[in-house]
N, C-alpha and C positions, 0 to 999 in steps of 0.2 A: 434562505439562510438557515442554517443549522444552529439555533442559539438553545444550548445544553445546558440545561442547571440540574445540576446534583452536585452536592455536597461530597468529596471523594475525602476517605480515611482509613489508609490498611497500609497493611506489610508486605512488600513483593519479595520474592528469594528466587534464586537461578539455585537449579541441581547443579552442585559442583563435580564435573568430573565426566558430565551427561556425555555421552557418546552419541554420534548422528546416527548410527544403527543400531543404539542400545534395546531398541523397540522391538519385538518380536513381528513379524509383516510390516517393519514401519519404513515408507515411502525414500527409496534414496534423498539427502538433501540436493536441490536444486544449485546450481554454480550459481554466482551474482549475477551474471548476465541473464540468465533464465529468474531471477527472482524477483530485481528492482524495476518497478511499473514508476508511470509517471501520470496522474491526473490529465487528458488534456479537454476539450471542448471545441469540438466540431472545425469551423469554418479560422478558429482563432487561432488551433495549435498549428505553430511551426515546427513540423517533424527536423528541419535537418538543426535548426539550432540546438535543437533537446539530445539530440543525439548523442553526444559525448557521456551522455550520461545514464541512458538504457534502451529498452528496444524494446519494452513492451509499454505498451499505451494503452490508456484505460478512457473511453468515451461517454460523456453522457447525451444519449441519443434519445433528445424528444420525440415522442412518437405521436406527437400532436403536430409536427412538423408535415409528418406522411400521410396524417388521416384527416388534417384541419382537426372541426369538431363533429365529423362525420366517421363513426368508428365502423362504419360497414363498408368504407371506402378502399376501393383496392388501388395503393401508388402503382403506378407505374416505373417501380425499380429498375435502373437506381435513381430513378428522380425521385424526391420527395412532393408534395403536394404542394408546397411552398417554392419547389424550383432548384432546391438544394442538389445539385448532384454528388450523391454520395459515391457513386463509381470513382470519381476525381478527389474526393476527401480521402476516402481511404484507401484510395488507389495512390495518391501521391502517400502517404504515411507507410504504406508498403513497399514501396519502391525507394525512400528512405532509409528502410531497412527494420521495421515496425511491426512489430505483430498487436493484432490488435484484438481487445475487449470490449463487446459494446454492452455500456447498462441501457435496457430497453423501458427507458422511464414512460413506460403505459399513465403513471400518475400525473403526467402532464394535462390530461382529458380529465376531468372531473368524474366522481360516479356516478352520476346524473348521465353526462353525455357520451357514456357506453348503452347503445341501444339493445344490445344483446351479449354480455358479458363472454359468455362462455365462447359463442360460435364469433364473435368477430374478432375476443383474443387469440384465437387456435388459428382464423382465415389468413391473421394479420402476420403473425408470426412463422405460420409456414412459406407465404413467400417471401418475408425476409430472409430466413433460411435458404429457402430455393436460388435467392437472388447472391447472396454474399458467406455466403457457406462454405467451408474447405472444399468440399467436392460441389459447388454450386456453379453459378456461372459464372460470375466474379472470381469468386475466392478470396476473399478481401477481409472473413474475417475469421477469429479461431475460436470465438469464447461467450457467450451473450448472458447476462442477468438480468433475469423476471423482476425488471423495477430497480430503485436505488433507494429511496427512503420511503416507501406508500405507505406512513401512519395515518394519511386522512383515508384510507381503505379499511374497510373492517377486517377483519380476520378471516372472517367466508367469506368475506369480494376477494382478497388476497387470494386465498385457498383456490378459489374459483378460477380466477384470473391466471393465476401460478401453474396449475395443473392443464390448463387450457393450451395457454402459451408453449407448455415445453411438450405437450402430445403435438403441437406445433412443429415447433422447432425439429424433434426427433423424427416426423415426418418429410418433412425439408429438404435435412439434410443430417442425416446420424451420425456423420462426423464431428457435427457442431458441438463443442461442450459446452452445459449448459450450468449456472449460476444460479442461487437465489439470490433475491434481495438483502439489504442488511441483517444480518440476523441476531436475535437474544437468547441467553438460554432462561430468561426471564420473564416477564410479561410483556406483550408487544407496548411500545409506547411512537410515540411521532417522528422518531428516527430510525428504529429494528423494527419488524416485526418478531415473534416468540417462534422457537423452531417447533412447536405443537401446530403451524401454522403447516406444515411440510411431513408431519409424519406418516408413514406408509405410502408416501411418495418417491422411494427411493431409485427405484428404475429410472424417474425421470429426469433426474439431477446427478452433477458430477461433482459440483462446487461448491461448497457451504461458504458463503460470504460473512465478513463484518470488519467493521467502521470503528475503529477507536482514537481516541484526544487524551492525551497527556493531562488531564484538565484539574488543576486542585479546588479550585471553588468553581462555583457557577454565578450567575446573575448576583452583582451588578459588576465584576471584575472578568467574570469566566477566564480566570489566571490559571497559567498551566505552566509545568514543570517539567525536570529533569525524566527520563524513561527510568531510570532504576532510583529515582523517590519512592522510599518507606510509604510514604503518608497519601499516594496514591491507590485507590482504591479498584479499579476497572481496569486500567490502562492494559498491564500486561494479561492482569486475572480475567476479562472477558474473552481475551482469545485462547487463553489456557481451558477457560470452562465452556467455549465452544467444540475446542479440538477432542477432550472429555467426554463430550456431548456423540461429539461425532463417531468415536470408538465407542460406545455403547450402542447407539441407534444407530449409526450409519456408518460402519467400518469401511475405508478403501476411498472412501471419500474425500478428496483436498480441502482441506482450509485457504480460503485468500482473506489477505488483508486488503481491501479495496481502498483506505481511507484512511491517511494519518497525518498529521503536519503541524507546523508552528506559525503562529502570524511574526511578523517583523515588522516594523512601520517606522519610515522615520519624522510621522506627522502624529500632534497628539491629538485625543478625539474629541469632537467638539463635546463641549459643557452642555450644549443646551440638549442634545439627544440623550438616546436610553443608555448610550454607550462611555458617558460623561466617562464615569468608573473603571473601563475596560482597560487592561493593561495585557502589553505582547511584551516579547522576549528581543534583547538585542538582534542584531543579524550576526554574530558570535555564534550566542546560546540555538540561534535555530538550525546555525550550520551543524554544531557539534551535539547536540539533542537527534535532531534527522538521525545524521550519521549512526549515530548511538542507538537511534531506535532498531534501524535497521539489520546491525548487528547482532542488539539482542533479537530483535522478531527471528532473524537466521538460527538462533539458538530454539525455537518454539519449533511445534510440526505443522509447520506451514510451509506453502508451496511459494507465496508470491508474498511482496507487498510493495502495494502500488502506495506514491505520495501524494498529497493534495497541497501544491497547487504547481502548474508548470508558471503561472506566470502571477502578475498585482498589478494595481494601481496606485498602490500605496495608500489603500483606504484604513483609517485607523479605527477598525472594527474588527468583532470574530470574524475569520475564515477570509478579513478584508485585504490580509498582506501576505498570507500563506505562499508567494509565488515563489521559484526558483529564478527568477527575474522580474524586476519590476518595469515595468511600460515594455521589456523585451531586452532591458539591458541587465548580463546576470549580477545575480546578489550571493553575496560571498557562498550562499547554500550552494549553489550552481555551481564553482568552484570544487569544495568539498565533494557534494556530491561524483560527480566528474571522477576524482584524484579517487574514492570507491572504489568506482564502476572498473578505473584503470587497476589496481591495485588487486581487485577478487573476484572481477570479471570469471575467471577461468578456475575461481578457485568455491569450495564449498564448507560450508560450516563440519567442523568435526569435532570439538570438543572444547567445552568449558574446563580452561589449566588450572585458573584463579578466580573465585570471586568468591573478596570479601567487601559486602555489604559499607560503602561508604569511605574505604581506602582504596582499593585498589580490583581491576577486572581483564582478565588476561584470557582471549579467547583463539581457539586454532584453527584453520582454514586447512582443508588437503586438497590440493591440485587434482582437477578432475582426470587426469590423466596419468601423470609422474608421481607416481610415489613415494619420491624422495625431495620434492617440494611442498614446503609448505609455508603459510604465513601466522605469524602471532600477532594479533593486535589486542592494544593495551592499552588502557586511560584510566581514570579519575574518576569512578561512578558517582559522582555530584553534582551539588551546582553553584559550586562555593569557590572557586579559581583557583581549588585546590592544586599546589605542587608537592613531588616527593619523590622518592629512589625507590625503584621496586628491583628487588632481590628477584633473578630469574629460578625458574627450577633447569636442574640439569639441560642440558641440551647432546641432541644427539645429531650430533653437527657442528654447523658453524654460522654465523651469520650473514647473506650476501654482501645485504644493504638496510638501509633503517629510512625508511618517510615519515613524517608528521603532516597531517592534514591543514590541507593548506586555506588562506581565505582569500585568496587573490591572484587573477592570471598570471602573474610575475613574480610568484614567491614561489621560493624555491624549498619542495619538500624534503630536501636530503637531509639525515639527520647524521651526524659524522660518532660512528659506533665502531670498537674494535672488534673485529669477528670472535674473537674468544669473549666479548663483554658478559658478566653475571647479572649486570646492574643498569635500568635504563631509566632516564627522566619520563615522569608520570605525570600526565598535565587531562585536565580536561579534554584537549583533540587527541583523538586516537592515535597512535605510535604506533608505524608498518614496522614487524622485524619479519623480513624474506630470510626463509632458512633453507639452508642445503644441508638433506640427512648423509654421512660416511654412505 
């Protein structure tokens, strides 16, 4: 369990006006399809039901599965040591249509029970590579991270383990791209490590990873909020001061966001646990927050970002209802998300039109291909059920058609707009206006 306490209090602001190539060498924006990842776990995720809703999948892949507690032990891929055949996990997720990321949780094994850190991280990880690598014998996979949260690792077991791993990897299979773990531009603590963890390792890595929560208190609530909350402190700002991070010391380098999500519950937590206090957000707020993140995060210079969690239980703790479906039946997130996927699939972030801080945020998407489509979408950067009239800027065009974000298989997203329209209803779910330029 990921239980976060800090104290969050700051001001976030979007550059108005940012351009997706305002950057000098900066990374084309990714379409939606290539951006929106889904959290899933091994044996449990159902690739075809997730599907509506992206196509890249992020795995947490215990590697205590393949070695037991014997880290000198070579699986015999793609069995796992347990029996697990991952040729069949991630061969059915591929053929669903799936591209996949595996986090390679080495921290599953204790540091005790690495007999030789160096030589059995590097043995281990090259024939996983060999075995499920772009150009390996499988192909089964595109992307792998040295670990997912190793804070009970020191900084030089990381270091060690990290550099080991991806002279691994690289040997493998050099098509593989390869990931750190969570990372900070901070001091490591029990969910990132600090990227001083990774300096003058640049050859070795493709991917600076990190893991961010909406979160405005910590312990005994860990309540979390709207993505464009003032009063948030990390949320947007640690991947702003990763990407930062990364143009100074590692130019050319991707950012992913591996981890981001809302819990929703419709059970309340027991009193007698730690979690008496913990409070989630409607299934509402987590549809139209999600959404909202994703959006903004499309405005950041990043590559992906994957959600946590494909599915729940409806457990009323942190990280305990985060699903896009609970027991496997979707939750309005699943919905929303979905109506995304359909909506900018093919389309790319291009530029922030509007945004003012706590009225209104009007962002543009261009068609990866046509350049005379494009989409705007619009909402209520709050979390207050605020409504209003948002005054468009000029248009050069006209408007196809107009969605609102939906929360249910049977609701119907068309929102009835006059193609000459100035003026559109501003609600907290995002407003699609599809535009056709002259």
């Amino acid at each position: 369990m990921k239980n976060r306490c800090f104290a969050i209090i700051c001001a976030i602001s979007l550059v108005v006006g940012r351009s997706a190539r305002s950057e000098p060498g900066q990374a084309e924006r990714p379409c939606f399809r290539d951006f929106m990842g889904l959290n899933g776990h091994t044996v449990q995720f159902r690739p075809q039901l997730y599907r509506p809703v992206a196509g890249l999948v992020r795995d947490y892949h215990p590697v205590e599965w393949d070695l037991g507690r014997n880290s000198d032990f070579r699986p015999p891929f793609p069995l796992a040591r347990n029996g697990v055949d991952w040729g069949e996990v991630y061969g059915a997720w591929q053929r669903g249509g799936w591209r996949t990321d595996v986090s390679l949780m080495f921290e599953t094994l204790t540091r005790e029970q690495w007999k030789d850190l160096a030589a059995d991280a590097r043995s281990y990880a090259e024939r996983f590579a060999r075995a499920f690598g772009p150009s390996g014998s499988l192909r089964l996979v595109d992307s792998v991270e040295v670990g997912n949260e190793p804070g009970k690792f020191s900084d030089a077991d990381y270091r060690v383990i990290f550099e080991n791993m991806a002279h691994g990897l690289r040997s493998g299979d050099d098509k593989l791209k390869i990931a750190t773990c969570a990372l900070t531009t901070g001091k490591s603590h029990e969910y990132a490590k600090s990227v001083d963890c990774i300096l003058g390792l640049e050859p070795l890595y493709d991917i600076l990873n990190v893991h961010t929560y909406a979160q405005l208190t910590g312990w005994p609530t860990w309540q979390r909020s709207f993505p464009e909350d003032p009063r948030l402190k990390d949320y947007l700002a640690d991947v702003r001061r990763l990407c930062e991070w990364r143009d100074r010391r590692a130019p050319g380098k991707e950012v992913w966001i591996t981890e981001f999500g809302y819990d929703a519950s419709s059970r309340a937590p027991d009193p007698k646990t730690e979690f008496k206090d913990w409070k989630d957000v409607t299934e509402e707020q987590q549809a139209q927050w999600m959404v909202r993140s994703w959006l903004v995060f499309a405005s950041l210079d990043v590559q992906r970002a994957y959600l946590y969690f494909f599915n729940d239980d409806d457990a009323p703790h942190i990280h305990g209802s985060s699903g896009l479906t609970r027991r496997f039946k979707p939750k309005p997130a699943f919905y929303a998300a979905a109506h995304l996927q359909r909506c900018l699939g093919d389309f790319r972030f291009n530029r922030v039109v509007i945004d003012r801080p706590g009225e209104a945020a009007l962002f543009e998407f261009a068609h990866g291909h046509d350049a005379h489509r494009r989409v705007w979408v619009a909402w209520s950067p709050t979390g207050a059920h605020r409504t209003a009239r948002l005054k468009l800027p000029a248009l050069d065009g006209s408007i196809d058609r107009a969605e609102r974000m939906p929360l249910t298989d049977n609701e119907s997203p068309v929102v009835n707009l006059p193609r000459d329209a100035r003026e559109v209803p501003l609600g907290e779910a995002p407003l699609y206006l599809f535009l056709r330029s002259r």
